[in-house]
C-alpha positions as CSV (number, residue, x, y, z in Angstrom):
1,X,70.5,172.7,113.3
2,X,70.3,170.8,110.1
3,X,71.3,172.4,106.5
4,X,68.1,173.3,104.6
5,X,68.0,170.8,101.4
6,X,65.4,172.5,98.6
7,X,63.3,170.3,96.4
8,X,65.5,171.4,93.7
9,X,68.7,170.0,95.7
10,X,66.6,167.0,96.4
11,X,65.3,166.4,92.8
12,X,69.1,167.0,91.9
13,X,70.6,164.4,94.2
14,X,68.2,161.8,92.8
15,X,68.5,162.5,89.3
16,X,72.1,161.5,89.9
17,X,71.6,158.2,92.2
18,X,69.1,156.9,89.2
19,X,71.7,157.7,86.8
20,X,69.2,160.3,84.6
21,X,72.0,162.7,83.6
22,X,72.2,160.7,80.0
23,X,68.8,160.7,79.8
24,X,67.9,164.2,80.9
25,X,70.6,165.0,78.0
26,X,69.2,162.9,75.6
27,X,65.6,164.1,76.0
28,X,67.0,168.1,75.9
29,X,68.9,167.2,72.4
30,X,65.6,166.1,71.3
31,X,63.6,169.0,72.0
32,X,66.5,171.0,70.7
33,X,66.6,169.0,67.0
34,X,63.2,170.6,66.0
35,X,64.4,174.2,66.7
36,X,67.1,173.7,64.2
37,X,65.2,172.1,61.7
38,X,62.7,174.8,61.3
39,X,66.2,176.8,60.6
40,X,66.2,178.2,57.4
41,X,69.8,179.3,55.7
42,X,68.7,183.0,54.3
43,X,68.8,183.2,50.0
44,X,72.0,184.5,48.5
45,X,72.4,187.6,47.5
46,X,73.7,188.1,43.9
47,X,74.8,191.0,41.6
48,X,73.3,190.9,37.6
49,X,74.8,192.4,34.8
50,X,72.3,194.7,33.5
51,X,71.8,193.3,29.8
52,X,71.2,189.9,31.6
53,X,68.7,191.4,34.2
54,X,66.7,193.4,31.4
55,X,66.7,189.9,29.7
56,X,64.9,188.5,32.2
57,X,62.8,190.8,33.2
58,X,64.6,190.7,37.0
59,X,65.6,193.5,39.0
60,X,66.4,194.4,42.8
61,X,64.8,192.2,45.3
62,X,63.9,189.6,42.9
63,X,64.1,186.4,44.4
64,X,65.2,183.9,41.8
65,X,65.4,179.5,41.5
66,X,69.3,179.0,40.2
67,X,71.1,175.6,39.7
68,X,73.6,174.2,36.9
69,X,70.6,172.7,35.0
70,X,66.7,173.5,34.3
71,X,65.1,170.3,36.1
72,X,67.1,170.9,39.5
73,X,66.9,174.5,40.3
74,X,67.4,173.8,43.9
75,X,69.3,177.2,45.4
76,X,67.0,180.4,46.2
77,X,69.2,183.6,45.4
78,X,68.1,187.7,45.7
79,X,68.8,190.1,43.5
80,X,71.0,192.6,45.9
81,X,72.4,194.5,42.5
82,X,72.4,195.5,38.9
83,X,75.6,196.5,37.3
């Protein structure tokens, strides 16, 4: 009696003879790449002094543009707390 060989098995076996492992990896890495893209780091979450956050006009769950300068307020922050 013969051993049983599935398609999968079969499909297996010739993905190796062809040498499609690199390929098969490739193409997976690329379908992977847009997944992690669309990846978004969450905001910061900061603590304001209170004189500063009545300045403002902020308070708890405000989100808020920061950066060292006004023309490149590039980091999104949260106000977690007023102290």
């Amino acid at each position: 009696m013969e051993p049983r060989v599935t398609p999968r098995a079969k499909w297996i076996a010739t993905s190796r003879s062809l040498g499609l492992g690199p390929l098969l990896a490739a193409w997976s890495a690329l379908i992977a790449v847009p997944a992690v893209w669309a990846q978004e780091t969450p905001p910061l979450s900061i603590a304001v002094e209170r004189g500063l956050a009545e300045a403002l006009g902020v308070g708890v769950g405000d989100t808020l543009q920061v950066g060292p300068s006004p023309d490149s307020l590039r980091r999104t922050v949260v106000v977690a707390a007023v102290y």
